[in-house]
N, C-alpha and C positions, 0 to 999 in steps of 0.2 A: 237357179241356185239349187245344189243338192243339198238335203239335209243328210248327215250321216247318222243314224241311232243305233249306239251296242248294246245290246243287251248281255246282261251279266246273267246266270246261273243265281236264284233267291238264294241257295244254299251259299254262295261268295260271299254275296252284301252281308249275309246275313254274320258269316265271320269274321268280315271284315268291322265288321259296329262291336264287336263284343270284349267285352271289358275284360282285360288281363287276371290269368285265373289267381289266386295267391300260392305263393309252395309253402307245402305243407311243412313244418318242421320237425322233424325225428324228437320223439319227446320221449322222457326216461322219469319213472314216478318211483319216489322215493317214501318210506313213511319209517321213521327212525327215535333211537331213544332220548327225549329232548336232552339229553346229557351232551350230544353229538351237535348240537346245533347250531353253536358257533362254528366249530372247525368245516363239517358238510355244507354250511351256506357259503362259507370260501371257496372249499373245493369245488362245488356245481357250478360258481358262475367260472370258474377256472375250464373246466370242463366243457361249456356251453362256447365258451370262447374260444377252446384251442381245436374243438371237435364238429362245434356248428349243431349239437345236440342241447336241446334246451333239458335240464333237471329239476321235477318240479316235488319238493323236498315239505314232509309235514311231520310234527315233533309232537311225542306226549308220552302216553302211558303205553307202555309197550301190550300192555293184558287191553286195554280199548282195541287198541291197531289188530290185534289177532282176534279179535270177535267181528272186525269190521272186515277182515279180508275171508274169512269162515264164512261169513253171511254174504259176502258179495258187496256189502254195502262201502267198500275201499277196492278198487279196482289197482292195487299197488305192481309194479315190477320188483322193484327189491325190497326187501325188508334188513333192517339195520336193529337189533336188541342187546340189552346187557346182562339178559339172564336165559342160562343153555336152558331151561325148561318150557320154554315159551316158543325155542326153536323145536324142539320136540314134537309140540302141542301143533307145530303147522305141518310136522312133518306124520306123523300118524293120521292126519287128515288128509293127505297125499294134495297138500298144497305147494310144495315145495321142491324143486331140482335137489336133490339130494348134495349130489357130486360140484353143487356150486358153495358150499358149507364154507367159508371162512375166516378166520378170527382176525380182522383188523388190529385189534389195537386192546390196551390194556390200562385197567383203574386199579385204585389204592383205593380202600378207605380209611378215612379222617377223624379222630378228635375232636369237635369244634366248641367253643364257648364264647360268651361277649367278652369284648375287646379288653385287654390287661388281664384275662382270667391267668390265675398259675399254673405253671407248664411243669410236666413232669421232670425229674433229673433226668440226663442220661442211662439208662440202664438202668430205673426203677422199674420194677415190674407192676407195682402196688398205684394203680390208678386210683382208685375209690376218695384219699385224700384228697381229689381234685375238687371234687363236687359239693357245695354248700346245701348239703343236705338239711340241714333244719333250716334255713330262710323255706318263710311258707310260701312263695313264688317261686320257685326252683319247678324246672320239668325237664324232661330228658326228650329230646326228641328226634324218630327216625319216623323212613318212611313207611307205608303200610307196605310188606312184601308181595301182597295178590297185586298191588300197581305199580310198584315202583322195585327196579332190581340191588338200588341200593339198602332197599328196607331188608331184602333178605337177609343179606351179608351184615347189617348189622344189627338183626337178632340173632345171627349165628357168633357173632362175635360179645354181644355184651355176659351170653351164657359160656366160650369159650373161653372169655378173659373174666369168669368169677366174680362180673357184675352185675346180674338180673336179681337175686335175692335184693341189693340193697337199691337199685334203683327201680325196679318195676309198680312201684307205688306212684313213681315218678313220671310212668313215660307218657309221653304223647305222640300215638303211632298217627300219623298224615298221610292223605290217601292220595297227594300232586306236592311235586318240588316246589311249586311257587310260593306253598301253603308253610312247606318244613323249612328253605330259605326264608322264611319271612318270621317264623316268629325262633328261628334263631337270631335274624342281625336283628328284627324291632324288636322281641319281646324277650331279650335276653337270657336265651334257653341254653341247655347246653346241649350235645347232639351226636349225631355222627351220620357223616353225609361223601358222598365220594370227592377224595382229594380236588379231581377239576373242578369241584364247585367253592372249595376253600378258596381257589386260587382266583374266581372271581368274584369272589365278593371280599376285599379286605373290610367291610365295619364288623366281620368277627373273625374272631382266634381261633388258628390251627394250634390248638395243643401238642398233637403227636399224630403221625401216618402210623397206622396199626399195623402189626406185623402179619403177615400172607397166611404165620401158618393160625390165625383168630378166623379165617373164615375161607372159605371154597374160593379158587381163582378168579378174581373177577375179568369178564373176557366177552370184549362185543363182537357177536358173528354177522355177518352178511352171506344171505341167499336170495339168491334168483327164485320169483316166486311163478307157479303156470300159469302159463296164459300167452296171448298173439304176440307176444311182445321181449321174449326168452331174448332173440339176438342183441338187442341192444341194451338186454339188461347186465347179461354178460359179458358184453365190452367196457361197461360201466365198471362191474364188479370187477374188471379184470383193471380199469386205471385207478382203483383204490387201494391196489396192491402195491404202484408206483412209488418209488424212491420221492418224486414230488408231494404228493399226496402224504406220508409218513412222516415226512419234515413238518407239515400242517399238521398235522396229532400230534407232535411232539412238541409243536410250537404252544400247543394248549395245556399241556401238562398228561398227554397220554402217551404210555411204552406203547411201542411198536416193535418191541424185541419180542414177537410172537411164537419161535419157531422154536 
């Protein structure tokens, strides 16, 4: 009887035993104005889905996100804000693709008070009767502008529409939306906060969408920020310019008539 014995080459067996490597999946990191966060968590899994690119999306204060990408400490590809001064601030730091600059989408801001509060007529200019100024629980509140980009616009407008003399006794500047949402619906403040957040929370009253010319355009830009990662942040930023993608902003209550 012959025995027959093959010998294999170690380096075969050895590929032959080894465990299927995983593929990698093209990842795209987003860090954006939590105003954005309903409509961008639609968009990315949209994206992830039609593209096979995963988008991995984080929301807050746009002044934290820009000391976190300064410092290294946010490893971000694009960046998403709602105040031009904060793009600025990444771009003087030569953080930034310049030439990838642009404006998605656009806010109003808002009037707001608890629920039944009196709305102004048509074509009153004279706000101030709105406000129960002598009840001693009365506050006015926006957000602080070094955190949030609606706080700017609405200290530019309470002094542009002739009302910081009678309410500044009143205000109560909040340095996070969770804090200025919360104690206009709980603790029935009155306020002013960007339109898409009127529109979700009804337990309080949009009084009036203020007019454009009370404060500076409010206008969120997106930029491709440097680093190993430019191409696929700019395929990104370039499906956010989509006809799809604008149908989503507008489905939340933001213009997209940018041009």
């Amino acid at each position: 009887m012959i025995l027959l014995v093959l010998f294999l080459p170690c380096h075969a067996l050895a590929k032959s035993h080894r465990p299927p490597q995983p593929v990698t999946q093209e990842n795209v990191s987003v860090v954006a104005d939590s105003r954005l966060s309903v409509p961008l968590s639609m968009i990315a899994r949209h994206y992830s889905r039609d593209r096979g690119v995963s988008v991995s999306a984080s929301y807050g204060s746009s002044k934290t996100q820009i000391d976190d990408i300064a410092s290294g400490a946010d490893e971000a590809d694009v960046f998403i804000g709602g105040k031009t001064g904060w793009i600025k601030t990444l771009q003087q730091q030569g953080l930034i693709d310049i030439y990838t600059r642009t404006v998605l989408a656009k806010n109003q801001l808002s009037l707001v008070g608890p629920a039944g509060s009196k709305k102004p007529e048509a074509g009153d200019p004279n706000l101030l009767h709105l406000f129960p100024v002598k009840n001693p629980d009365f506050q006015f509140a926006f957000g602080d502008p070094q955190y949030l980009a609606e706080g700017t616009y609405a200290f530019d407008a309470v002094y542009k529409l002739k009302l910081a003399r009678e309410l500044e006794p009143f205000f109560s500047i909040l340095d996070d939306a969770y804090t200025l949402n919360t104690t206009i619906s709980k603790h029935g403040a009155y306020g002013m906060v960007f339109h898409t957040d009127a529109l979700l929370h009804p337990e309080y009253e949009e009084l009036a969408v203020l007019p454009e010319t009370s404060h500076d355009p409010m206008q969120y830009q997106a930029v491709v920020i440097v680093g190993r990662n430019m191409k696929a942040a700019r395929e990104f930023l370039a499906y956010l310019q989509t006809p799809e993608v604008k149908e989503i902003f507008q489905r939340y209550g933001f213009d997209t008539a940018v041009n």
